[in-house]
C-alpha positions as CSV (number, residue, x, y, z in Angstrom):
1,X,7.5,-0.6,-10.3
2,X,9.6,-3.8,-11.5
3,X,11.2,-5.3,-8.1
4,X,14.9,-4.5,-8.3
5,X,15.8,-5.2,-4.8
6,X,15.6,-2.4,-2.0
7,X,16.1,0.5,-3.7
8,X,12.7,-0.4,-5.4
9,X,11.1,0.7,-2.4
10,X,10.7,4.4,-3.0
11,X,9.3,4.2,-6.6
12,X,6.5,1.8,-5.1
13,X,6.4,4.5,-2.1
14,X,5.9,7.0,-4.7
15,X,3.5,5.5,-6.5
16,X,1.0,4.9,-3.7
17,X,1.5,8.9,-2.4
18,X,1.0,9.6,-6.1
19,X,-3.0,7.7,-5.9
20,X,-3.4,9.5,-2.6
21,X,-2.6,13.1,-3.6
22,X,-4.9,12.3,-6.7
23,X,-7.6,11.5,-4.6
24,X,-7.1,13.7,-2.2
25,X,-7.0,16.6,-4.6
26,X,-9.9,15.6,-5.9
27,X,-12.0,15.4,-3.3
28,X,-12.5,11.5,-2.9
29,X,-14.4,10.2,0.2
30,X,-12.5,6.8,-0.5
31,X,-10.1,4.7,-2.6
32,X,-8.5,1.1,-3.4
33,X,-5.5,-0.4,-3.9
34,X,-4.4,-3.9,-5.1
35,X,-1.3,-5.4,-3.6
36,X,0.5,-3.1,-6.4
37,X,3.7,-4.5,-8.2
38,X,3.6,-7.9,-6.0
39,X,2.0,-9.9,-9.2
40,X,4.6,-10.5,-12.2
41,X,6.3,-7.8,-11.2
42,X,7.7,-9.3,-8.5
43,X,7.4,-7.2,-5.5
44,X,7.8,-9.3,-1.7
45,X,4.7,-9.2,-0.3
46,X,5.4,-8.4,2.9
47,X,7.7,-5.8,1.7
48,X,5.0,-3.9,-0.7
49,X,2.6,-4.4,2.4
50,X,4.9,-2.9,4.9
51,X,5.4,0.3,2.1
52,X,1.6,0.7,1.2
53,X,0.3,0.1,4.8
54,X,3.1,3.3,6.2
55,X,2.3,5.2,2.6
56,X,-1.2,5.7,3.3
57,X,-1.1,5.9,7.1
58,X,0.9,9.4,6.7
59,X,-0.5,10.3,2.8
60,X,-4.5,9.5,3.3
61,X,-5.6,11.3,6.3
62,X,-7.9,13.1,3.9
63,X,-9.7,10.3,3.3
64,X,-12.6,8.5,4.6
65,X,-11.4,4.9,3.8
66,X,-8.1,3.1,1.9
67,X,-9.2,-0.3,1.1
68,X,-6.7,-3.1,-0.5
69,X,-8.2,-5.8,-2.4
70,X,-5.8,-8.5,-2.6
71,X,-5.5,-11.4,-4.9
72,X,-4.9,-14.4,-2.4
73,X,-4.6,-15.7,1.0
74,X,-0.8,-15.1,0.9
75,X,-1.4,-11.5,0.1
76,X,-4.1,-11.2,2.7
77,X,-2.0,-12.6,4.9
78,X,1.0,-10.4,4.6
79,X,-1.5,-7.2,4.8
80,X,-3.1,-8.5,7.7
81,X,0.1,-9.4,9.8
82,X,2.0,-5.7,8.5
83,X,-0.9,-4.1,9.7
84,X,-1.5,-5.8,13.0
85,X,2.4,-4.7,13.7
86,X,2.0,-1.0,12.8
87,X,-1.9,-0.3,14.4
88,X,-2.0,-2.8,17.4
89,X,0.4,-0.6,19.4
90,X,-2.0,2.8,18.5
């Protein structure tokens, strides 16, 4: 989805659940993401990485692995830092 300020964040919710049942439902061992919607679309980083990161935490527990392959340091970055935020307390 285009970034249209916080109500945004359900479509890009959506569309990462979406993947997940697809994969799921299909029997994948594994799937990728990029930092979706956070390129000219205009999506915060930290914001799309926040969504994504809590997206598949609850949605891919029938996977094996989630990866994100991200396009920069600044989007490595944000991943890195909402991730160390949700997991480092688990």
């Amino acid at each position: 989805p285009v970034y249209r300020g916080p109500q945004s964040a359900e479509l890009l919710r959506s569309s990462y659940r979406s993947c997940l049942a697809l994969a799921c439902g299909r029997g994948l061992a594994s799937i990728a993401f990029t930092a979706v919607s956070c390129g000219v679309y205009g999506y915060p980083l930290e914001e799309a990485a926040a969504i994504s990161l809590d997206a598949c935490n609850s949605d891919g527990s029938g996977l094996q692995e989630i990866r994100f392959v991200l396009f920069d340091r600044g989007a490595f970055a944000a991943w890195y830092e909402q991730a160390r935020r949700r997991f480092s307390e688990e």
